[in-house]
ROZA-127699 format. One record per residue: residue in one letter; x, y negated, z negated of N, C-alpha, C in turn. Coordinates in pm, whole numbers, padded with zeros to 5 digits, always signed. Example, Ala and Ser with C-alpha at 12.3 -4.5 7.8 and 13.67 -1.06 7.14 Angstrom:
2
a+01319+00569-00780+01230+00450-00780+01320+00330-00780
s+01285+00225-00708+01367+00106-00714+01290-00003-00787
END
This chain:
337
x+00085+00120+00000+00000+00000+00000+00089-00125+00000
x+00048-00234+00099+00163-00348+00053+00075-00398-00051
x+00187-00525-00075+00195-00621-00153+00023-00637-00170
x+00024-00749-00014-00095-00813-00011-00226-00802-00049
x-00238-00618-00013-00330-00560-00010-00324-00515-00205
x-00223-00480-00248-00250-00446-00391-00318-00558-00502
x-00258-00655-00435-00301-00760-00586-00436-00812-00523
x-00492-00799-00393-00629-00808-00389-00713-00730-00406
x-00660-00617-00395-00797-00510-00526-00717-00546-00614
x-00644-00515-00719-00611-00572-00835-00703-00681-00883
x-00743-00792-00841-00807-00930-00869-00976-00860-00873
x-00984-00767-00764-01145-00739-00693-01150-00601-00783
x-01059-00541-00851-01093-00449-00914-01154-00310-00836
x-01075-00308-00715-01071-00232-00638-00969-00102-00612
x-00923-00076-00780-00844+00100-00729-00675+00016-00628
x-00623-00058-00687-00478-00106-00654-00413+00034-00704
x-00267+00080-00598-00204+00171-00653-00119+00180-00751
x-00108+00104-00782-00020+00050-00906-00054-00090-00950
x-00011-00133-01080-00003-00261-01096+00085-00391-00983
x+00031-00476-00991+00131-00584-00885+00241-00617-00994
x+00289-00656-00966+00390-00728-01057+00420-00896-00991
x+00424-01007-01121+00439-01124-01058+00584-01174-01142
x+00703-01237-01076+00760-01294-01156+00728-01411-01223
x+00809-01453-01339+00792-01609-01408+00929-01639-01428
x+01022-01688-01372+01177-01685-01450+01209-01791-01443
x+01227-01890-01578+01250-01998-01584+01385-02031-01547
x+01424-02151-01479+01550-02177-01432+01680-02168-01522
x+01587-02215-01679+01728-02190-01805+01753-02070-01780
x+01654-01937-01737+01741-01830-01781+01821-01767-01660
x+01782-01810-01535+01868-01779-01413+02029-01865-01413
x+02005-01972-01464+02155-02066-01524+02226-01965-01608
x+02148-01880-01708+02244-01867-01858+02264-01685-01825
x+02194-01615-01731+02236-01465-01702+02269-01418-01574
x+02262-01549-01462+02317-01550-01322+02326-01385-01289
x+02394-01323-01268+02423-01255-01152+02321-01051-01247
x+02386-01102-01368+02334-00997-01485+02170-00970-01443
x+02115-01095-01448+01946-01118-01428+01925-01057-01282
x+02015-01104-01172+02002-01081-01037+01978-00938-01022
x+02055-00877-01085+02115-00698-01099+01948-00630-01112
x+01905-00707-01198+01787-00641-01298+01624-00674-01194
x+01624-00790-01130+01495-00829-01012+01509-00709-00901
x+01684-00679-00845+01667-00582-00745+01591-00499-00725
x+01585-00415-00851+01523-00287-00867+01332-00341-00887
x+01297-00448-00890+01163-00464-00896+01103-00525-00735
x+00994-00398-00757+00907-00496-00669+00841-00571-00698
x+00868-00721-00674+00743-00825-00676+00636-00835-00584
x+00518-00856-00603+00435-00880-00478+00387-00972-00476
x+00454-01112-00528+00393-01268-00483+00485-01340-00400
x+00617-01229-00320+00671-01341-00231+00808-01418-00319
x+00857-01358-00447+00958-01408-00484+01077-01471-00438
x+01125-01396-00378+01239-01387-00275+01245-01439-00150
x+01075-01512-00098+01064-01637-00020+01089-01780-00092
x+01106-01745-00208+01123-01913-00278+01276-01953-00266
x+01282-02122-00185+01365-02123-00172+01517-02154-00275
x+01640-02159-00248+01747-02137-00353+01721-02278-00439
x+01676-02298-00546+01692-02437-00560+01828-02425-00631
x+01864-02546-00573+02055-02588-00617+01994-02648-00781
x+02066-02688-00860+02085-02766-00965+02020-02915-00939
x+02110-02967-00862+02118-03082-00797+01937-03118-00765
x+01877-03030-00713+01712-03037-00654+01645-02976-00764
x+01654-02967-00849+01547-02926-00966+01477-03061-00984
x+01329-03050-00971+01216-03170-01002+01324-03265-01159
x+01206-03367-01166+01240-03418-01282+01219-03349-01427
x+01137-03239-01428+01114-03218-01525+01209-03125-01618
x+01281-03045-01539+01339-02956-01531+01507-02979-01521
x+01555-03101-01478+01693-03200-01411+01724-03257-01574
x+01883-03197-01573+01940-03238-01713+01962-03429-01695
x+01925-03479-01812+01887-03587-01862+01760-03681-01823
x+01763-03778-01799+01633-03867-01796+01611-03903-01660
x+01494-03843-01557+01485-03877-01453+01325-03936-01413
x+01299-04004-01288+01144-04000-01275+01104-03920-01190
x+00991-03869-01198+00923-03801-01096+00848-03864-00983
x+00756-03844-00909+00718-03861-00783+00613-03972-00842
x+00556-03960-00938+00405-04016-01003+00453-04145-01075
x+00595-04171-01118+00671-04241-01204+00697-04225-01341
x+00658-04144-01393+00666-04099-01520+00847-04071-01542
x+00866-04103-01657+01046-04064-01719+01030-03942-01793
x+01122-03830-01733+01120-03697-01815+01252-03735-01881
x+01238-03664-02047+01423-03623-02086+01393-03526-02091
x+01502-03430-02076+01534-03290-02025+01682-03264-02114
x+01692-03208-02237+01776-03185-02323+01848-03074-02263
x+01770-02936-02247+01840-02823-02182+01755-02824-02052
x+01925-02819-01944+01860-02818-01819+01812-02686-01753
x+01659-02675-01723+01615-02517-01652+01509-02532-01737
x+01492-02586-01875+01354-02603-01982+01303-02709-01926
x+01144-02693-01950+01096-02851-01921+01116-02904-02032
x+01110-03033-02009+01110-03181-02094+00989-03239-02147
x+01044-03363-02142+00893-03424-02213+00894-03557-02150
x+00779-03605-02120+00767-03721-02071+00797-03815-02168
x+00862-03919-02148+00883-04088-02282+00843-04171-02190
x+00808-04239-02090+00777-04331-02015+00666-04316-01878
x+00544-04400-01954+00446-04312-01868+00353-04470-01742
x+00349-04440-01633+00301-04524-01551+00194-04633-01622
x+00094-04574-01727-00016-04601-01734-00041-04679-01899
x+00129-04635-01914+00081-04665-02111+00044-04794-02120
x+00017-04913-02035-00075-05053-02048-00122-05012-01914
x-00311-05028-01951-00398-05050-01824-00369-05190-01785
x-00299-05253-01787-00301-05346-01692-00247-05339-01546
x-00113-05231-01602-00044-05180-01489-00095-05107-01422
x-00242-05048-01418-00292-05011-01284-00335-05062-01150
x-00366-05150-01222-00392-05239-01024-00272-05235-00927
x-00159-05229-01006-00081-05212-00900-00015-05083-00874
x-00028-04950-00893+00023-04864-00950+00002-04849-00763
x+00110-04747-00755+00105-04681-00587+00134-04485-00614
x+00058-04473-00565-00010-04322-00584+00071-04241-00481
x+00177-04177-00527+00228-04119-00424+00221-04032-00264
x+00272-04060-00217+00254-04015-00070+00299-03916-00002
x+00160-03841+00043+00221-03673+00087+00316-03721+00244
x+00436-03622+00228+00523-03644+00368+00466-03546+00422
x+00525-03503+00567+00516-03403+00639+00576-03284+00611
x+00506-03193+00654+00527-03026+00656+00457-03001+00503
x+00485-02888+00494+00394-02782+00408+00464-02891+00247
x+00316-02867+00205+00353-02937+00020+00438-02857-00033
x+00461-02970-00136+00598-02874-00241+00519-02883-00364
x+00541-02727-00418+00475-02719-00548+00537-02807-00622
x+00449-02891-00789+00488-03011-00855+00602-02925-00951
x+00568-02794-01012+00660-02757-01079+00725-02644-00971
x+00835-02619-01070+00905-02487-00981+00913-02394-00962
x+00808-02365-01048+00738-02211-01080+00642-02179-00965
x+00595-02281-00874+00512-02263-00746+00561-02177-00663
x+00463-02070-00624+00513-01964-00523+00506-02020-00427
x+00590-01975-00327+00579-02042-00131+00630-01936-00049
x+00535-01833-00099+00552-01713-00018+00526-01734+00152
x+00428-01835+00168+00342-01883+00290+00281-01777+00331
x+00284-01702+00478+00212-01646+00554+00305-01527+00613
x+00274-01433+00514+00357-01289+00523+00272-01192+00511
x+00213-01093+00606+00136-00988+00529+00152-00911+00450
x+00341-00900+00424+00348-00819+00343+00341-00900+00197
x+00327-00940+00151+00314-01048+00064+00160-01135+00026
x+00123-01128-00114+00012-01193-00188+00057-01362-00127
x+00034-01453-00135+00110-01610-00099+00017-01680-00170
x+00083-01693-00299+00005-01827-00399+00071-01928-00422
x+00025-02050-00369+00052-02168-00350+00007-02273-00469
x+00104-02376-00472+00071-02492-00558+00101-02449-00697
x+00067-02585-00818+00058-02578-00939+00018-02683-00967
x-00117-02676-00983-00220-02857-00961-00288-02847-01125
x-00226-02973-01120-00235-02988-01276-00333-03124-01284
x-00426-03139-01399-00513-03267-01410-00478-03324-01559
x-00538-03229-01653-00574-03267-01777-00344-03315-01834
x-00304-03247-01763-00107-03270-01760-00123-03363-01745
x-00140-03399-01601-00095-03562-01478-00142-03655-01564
x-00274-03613-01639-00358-03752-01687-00220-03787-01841
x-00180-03708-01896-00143-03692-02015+00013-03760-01954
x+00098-03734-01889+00214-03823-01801+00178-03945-01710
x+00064-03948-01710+00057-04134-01683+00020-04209-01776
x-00068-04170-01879-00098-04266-01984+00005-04238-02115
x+00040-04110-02129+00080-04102-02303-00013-04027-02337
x+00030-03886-02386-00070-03800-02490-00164-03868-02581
x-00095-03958-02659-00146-04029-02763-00229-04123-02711
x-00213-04200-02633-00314-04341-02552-00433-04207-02500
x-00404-04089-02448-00504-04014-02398-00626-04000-02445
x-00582-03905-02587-00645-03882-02707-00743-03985-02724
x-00655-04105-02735-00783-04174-02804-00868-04249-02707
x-00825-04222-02607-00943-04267-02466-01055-04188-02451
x-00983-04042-02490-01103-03955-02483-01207-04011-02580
x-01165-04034-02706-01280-04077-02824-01312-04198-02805
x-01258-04289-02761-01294-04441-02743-01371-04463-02589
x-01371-04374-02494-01417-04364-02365-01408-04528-02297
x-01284-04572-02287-01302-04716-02219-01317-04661-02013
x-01381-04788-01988-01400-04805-01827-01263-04721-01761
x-01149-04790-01809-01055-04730-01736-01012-04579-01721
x-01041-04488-01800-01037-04374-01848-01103-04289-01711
x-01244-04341-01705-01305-04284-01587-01239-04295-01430
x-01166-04413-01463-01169-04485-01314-01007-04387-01291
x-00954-04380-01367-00823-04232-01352-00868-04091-01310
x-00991-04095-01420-01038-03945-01318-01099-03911-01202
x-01153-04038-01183-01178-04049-01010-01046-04040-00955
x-00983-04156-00984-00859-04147-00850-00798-04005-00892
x-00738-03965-00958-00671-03846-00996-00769-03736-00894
x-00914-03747-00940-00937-03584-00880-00974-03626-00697
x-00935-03749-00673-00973-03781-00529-00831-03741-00489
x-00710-03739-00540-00576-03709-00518-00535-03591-00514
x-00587-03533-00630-00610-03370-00612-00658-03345-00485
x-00759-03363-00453-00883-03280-00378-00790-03333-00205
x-00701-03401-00234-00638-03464-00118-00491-03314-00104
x-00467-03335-00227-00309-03247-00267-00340-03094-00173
x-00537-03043-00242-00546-02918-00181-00599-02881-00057
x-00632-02968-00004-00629-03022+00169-00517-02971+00202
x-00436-03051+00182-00304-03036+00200-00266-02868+00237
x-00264-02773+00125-00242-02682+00087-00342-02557+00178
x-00445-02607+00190-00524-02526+00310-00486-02518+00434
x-00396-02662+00452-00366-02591+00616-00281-02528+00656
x-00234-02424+00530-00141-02337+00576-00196-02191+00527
x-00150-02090+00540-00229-01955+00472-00171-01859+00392
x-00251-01926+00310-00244-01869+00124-00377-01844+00128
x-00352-01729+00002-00418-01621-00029-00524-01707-00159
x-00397-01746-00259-00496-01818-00392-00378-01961-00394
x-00443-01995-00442-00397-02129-00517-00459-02149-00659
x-00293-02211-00742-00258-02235-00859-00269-02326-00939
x-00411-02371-01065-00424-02467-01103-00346-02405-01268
x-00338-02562-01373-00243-02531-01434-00289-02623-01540
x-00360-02597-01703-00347-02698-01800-00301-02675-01954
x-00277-02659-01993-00279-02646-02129-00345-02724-02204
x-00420-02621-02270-00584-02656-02367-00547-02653-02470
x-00496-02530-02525-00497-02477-02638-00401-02548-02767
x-00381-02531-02896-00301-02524-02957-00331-02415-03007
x-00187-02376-03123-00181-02275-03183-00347-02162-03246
x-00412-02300-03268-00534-02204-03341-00683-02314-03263
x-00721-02374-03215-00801-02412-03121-00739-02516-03015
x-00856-02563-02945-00903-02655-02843-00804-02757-02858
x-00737-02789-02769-00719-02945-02832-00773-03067-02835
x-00926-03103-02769-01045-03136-02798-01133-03062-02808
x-01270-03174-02853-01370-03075-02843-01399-02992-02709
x-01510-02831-02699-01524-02810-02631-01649-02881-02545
x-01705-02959-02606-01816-03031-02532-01732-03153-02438
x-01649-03233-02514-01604-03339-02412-01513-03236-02269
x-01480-03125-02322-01405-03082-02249-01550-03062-02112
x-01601-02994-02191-01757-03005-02045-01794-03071-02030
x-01820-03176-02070-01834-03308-02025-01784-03347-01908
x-01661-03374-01929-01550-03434-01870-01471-03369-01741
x-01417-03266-01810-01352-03180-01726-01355-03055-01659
x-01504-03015-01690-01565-02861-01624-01595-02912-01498
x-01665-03004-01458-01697-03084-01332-01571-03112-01231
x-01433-03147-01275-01356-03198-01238-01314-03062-01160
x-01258-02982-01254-01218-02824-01254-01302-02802-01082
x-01454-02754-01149-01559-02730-01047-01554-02761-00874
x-01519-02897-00891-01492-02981-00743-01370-02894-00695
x-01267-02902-00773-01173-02820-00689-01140-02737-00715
x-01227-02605-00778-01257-02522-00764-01308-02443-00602
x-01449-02535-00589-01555-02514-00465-01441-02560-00386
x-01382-02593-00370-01298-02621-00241-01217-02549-00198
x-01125-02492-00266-01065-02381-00251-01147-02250-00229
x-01224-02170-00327-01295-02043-00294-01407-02099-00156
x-01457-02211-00093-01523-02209+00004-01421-02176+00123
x-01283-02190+00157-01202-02159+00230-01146-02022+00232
x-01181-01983+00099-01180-01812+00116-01067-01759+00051
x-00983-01864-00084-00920-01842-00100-00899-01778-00273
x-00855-01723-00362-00845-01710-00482-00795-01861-00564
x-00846-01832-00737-00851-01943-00799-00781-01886-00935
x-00648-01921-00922-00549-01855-00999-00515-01968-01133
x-00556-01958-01280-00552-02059-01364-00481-02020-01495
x-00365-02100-01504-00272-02078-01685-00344-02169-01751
x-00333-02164-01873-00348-02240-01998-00306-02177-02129
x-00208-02218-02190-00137-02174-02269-00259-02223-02394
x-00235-02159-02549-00304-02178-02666-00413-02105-02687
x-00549-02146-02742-00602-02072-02796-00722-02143-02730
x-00776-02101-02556-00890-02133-02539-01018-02045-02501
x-01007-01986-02651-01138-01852-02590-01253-01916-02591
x-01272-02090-02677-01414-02131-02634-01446-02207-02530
x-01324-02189-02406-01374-02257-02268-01362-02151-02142
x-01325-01970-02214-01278-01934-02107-01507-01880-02060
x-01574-01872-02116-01651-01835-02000-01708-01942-01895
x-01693-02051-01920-01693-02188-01847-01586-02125-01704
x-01477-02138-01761-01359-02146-01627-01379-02014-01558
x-01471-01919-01593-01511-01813-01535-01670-01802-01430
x-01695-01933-01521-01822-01965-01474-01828-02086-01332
x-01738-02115-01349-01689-02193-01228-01560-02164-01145
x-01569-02034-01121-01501-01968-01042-01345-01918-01058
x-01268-01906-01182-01153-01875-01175-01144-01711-01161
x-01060-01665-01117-01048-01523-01064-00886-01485-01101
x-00837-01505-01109-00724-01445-01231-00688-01517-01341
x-00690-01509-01458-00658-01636-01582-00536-01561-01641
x-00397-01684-01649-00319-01649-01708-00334-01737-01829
x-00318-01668-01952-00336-01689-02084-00311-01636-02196
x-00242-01706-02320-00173-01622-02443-00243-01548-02521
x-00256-01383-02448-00374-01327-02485-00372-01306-02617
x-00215-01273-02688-00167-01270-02828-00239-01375-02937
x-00211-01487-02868-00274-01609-02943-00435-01592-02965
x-00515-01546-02839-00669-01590-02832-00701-01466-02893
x-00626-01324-02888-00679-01173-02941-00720-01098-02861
x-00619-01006-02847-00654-00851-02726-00810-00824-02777
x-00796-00804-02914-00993-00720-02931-01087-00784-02867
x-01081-00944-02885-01192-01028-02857-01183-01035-02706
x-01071-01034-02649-01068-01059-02471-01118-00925-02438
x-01021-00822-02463-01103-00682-02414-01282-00676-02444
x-01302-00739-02504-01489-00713-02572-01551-00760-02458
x-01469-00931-02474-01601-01049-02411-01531-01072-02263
x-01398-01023-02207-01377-01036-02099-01329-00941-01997
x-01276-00848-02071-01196-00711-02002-01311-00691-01842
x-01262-00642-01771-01428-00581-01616-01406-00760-01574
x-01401-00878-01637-01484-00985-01535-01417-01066-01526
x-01284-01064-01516-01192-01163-01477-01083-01074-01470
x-00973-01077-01353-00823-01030-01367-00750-01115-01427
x-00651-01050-01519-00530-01140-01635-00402-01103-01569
x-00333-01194-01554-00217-01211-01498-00153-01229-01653
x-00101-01121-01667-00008-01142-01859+00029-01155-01874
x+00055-01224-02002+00159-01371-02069+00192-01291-02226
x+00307-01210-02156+00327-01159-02276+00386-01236-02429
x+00361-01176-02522+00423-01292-02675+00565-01350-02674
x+00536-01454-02633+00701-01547-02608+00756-01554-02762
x+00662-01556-02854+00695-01589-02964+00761-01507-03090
x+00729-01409-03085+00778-01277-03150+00829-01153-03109
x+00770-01150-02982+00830-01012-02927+00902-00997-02815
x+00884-01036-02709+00987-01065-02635+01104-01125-02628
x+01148-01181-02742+01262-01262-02796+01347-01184-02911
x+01226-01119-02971+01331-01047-03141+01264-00920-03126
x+01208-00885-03077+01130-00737-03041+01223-00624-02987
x+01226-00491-02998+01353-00406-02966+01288-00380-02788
x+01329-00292-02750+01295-00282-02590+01178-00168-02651
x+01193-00101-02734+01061-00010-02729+00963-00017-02784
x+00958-00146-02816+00818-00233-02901+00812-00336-02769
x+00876-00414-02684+00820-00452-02568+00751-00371-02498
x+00791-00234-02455+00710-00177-02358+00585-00140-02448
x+00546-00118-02597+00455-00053-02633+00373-00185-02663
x+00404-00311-02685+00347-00490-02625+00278-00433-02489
x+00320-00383-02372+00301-00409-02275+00178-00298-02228
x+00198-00187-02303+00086-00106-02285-00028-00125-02338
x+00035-00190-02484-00124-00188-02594-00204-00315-02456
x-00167-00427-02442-00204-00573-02363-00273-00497-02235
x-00212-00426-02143-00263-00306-02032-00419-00250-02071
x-00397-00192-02156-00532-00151-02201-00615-00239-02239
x-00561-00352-02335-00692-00408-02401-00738-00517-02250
x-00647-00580-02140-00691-00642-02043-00741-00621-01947
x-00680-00444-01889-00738-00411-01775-00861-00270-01777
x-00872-00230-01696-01002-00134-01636-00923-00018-01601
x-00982+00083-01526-00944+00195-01480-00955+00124-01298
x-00947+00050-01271-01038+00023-01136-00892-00131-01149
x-00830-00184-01231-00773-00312-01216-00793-00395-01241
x-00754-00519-01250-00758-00606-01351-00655-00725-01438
x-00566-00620-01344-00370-00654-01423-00302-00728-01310
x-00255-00844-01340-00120-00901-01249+00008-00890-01361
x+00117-00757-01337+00191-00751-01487+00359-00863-01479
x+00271-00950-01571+00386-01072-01576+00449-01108-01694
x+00590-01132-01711+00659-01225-01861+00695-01307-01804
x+00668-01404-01867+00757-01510-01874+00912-01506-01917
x+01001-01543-01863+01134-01538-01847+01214-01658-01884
x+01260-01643-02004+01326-01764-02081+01484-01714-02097
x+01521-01828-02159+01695-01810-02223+01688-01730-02293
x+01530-01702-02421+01526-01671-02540+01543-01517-02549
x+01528-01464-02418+01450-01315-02377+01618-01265-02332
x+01640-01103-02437+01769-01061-02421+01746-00975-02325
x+01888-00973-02238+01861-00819-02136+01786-00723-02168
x+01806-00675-02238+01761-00508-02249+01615-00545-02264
x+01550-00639-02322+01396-00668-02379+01350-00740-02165
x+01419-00820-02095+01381-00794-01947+01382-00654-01887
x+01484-00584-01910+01466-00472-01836+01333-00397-01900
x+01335-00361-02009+01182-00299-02027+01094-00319-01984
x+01063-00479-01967+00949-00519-01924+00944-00465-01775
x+01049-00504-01699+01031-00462-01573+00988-00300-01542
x+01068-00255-01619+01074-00105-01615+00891-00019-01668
x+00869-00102-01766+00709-00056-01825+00636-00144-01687
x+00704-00235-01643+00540-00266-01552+00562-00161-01428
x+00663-00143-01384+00679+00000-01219+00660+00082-01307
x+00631+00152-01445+00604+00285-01456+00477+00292-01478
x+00409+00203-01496+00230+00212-01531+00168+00257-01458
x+00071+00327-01453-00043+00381-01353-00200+00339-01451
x-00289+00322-01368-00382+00284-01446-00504+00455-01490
END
């Protein structure tokens, strides 16, 4: 079976012959195990097109990701302490609304878009190959033009200007995934972080309010072109995931550790495929290799079906020792469902 064809029953829950496997390998850890790490991808098959992404040099790493203080495309200032980790925004386009009237909204060039982070697949148009495109971020972008903190309290204070960002923002979006349609991909990649450690990081009503609609629009735009609606959010958002299910997401990557295998297997296992985000926090970092793979089976079961369900993914940090990567790789090619 190729690629292409596996991770679309996989998603459709259609009897895939194996699990797909997707990489995540953050640039710190391709910097800090170079050729060691290289040794260890050989032996895996990926089926999102890995090995079409192109070499990024040092030198071309976005701002977010580029050791010390740079701007990005939007104008925002990242510092970037360790280079290959993201950063944090300190200087944001928007932190006085006055400075919007003149603000200039960046401009798509020619040829195929470049994903915003670097984690964007650009497999393009391979049959042997799944090709998921982009990493379109809202509830982020809004949070790097104004300031987390100015955000926050816009949300509770709801001034004029607040709205008039989420217009232009999701008219920019809805422009970004234009963009992204006229080439052929399979799904495209939206991207927010909701969660903290133990809820929402607002309420879930403003969040429907506000941002289920937003989601929605470019949502319908994408699945009307026929394409998949592939969505991360790191933290703890089990009280928005039947919403983002309800408006069309079709694989959700999410810290299933954080939200609870029992409660996802109950209320979601059969009706959404999980692309898995295994525990960055305890086990993949200080965990032996035979408590990763038995992480990786218990998560298998409590996420997927007999029929599919699984995109089997870690995230790939500095923090993560050889032997705890090779397991992972090794437990996701030995699984059968």
């Amino acid at each position: 079976m190729k690629s292409r064809e596996r991770v679309q029953r996989a998603i459709k829950f259609q009897n895939p012959d194996r699990v797909p496997i997707s990489h995540a390998i953050l640039p710190a850890a391709q910097l800090k195990y170079g050729e060691a790490l290289n040794e260890i991808l050989a032996s895996v098959h990926e089926d999102f097109g890995w090995s079409y992404l192109p070499d990024m040099k040092r030198e071309n790493y976005p701002a977010l990701y580029k050791a010390g203080k740079n701007y990005d495309d939007f104008g925002t200032l990242w510092s970037v302490e360790m280079e290959g980790m993201c950063g944090i925004p300190v200087e944001f386009p928007f932190s006085d609304w006055n400075k919007y009237d003149d603000y200039q909204w960046p401009v798509f060039g020619a040829g195929p878009p470049k994903a915003r982070q670097y984690s964007g697949h650009m497999a393009g148009k391979n049959e042997n190959y799944y090709a998921r495109g982009a990493w379109i971020t809202f509830f982020e972008q809004m949070q790097q033009l104004r300031g987390m903190e100015n955000l926050l309290m816009d949300l509770a204070t709801r001034p004029k200007e607040l709205f008039r960002l989420v217009d232009d923002l999701l008219e920019f979006n809805l422009k970004w995934i234009d963009r992204w349609l006229e080439y052929e991909y399979d799904g495209l990649h939206f991207a927010d972080d909701w969660g903290g450690q133990n809820a929402l990081l607002i309420s879930p009503q403003i969040w429907r309010d506000l941002f289920k609609p937003v989601y929605k629009k470019m949502f319908e735009k994408v699945k009307s072109a026929g394409l998949d609606v592939h969505f991360h959010s790191d933290g703890q958002i089990l009280e928005i995931i039947p919403d983002l299910l309800d408006i069309g997401v079709d694989v959700l990557n999410c810290q299933a550790t954080v939200i609870g295998l029992d409660v996802l297997k109950k209320e979601f296992a059969g009706k959404v495929c999980f692309r898995t985000d295994l525990d960055r926090q305890k086990i993949m970092p200080f965990a032996t290799p035979q408590e990763v793979r038995g992480h990786i089976l218990d998560m298998f079961d409590h996420l997927g079906t007999s029929k599919g369900g699984i995109i089997a993914c870690g995230e790939i940090g500095p923090d993560i020792p050889l032997q705890n990567i090779q397991a992972m790789y090794q437990t996701f090619m030995d699984y059968t469902f």
